[in-house]
N, C-alpha and C positions, 0 to 999 in steps of 0.2 A: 178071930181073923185079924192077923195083924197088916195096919193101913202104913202105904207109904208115904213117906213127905217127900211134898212138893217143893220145891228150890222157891226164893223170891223170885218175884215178876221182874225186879232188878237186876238178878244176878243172871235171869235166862238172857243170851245174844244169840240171833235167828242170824243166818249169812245165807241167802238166796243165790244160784246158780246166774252168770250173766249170762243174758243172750246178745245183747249187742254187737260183736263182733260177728257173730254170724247171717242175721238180718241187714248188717251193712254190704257182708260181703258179699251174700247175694242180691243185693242193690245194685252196687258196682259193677259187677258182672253180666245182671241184664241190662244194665244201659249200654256194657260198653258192646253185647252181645246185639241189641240193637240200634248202638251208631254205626255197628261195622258193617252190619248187615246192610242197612241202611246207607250206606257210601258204597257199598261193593254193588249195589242195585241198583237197577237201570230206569230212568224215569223217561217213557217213551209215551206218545199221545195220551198224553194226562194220567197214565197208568206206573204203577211202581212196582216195578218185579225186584222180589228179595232173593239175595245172592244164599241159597238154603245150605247148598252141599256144597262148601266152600272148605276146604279143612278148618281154617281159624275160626268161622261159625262154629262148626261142629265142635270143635276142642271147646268154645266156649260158653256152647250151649252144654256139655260136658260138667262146666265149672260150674253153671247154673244149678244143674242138676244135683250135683254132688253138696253142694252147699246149701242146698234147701233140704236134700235131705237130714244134714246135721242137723238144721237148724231145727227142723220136726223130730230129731229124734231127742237132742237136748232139752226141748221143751217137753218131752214125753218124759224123759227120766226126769227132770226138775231136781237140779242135786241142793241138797240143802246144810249144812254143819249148824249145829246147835252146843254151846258154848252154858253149860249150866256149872253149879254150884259143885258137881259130883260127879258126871261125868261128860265127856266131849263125846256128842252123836253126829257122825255123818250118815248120813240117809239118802235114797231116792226113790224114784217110782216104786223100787222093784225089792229094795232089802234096804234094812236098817240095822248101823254097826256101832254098838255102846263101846266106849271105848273108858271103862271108867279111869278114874285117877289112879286107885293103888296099883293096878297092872303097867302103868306108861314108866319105864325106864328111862327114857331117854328121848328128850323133843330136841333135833337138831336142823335149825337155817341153812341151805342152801345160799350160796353169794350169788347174786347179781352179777353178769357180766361186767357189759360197757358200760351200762344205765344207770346213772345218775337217781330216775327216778324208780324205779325198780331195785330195790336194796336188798332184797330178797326174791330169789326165785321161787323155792318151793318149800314148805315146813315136813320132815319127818319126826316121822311119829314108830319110836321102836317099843312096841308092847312085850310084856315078858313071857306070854305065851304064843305070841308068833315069831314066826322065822323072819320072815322079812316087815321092812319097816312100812308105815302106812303113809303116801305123800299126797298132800295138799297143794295142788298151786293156786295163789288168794287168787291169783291176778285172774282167775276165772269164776271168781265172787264179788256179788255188788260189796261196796267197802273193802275195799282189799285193805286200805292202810290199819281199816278199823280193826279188821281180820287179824291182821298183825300186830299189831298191837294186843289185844286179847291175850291171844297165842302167847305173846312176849309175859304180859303177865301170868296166864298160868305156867309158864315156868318157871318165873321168880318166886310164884307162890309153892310150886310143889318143889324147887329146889333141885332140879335135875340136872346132868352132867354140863356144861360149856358150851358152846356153839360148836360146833363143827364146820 
């Protein structure tokens, strides 16, 4: 039975799925869903009537809604990239995608807009046995700069085409 090797413990980098932008948004949303409510309702003999079926309630209970279900569903997939020795794994709840070295043709950067601090938008990843390319955006991983970086070196290490 032939056994496989394991990469070093150093060479493996784990990049965990952010959730913070969607926990904040739905923050946002329910306060501002309950100051508005709360200013459009009527405070009469000690009692506080909420303004419910108001369009901007509604639309904004809407946003609440819409946003905590990402935010549940992000946390259900958990997406994960794993940066090893041999090959690059993007993974989630639901499928895991080896993406070894010798198949990657071609890792090219997307440029950043306006952003100064975004220097990169998204990394693809053009494999030799797929049609289309595989794209990363870091900025939806904790460590994005660390992400990019990585990514930056294994290109220089496997030598592939230029940036694009």
């Amino acid at each position: 039975m032939k056994r496989q090797s394991l990469p070093d413990v150093a060479t493996v980098r784990e990049f965990r799925g952010r959730l913070d932008i969607y926990w904040q948004s739905t923050a946002v949303y329910a306060v501002a869903l309950v100051m508005y409510s709360l200013l459009k309702g009527v405070i009469e003999a000690g009692r506080v009537s909420l303004a419910i079926y108001d369009p901007i309630v509604m639309l904004l209970f809407g946003f609440v809604l819409i946003s905590a279900v990402a935010l549940c569903i992000r946390r259900y997939m958990r997406p994960v990239i794993v940066i090893t020795s041999d090959c690059l794994i993007v993974r989630n709840h639901l499928r895991e995608k080896r993406l070894p070295y010798s198949e990657i043709t071609r890792i090219a950067f997307g440029r950043g807009g306006r952003s100064r601090l975004a220097r990169y938008r998204i990394i693809k990843i053009k494999m030799s046995n797929r049609r289309r390319a595989i794209r990363i955006r870091p900025s939806l991983f904790e460590n994005d700069r660390e992400l990019m970086t990585a990514v930056t070196d294994l290109k220089r290490r496997l030598g592939k085409s230029p940036i694009a």
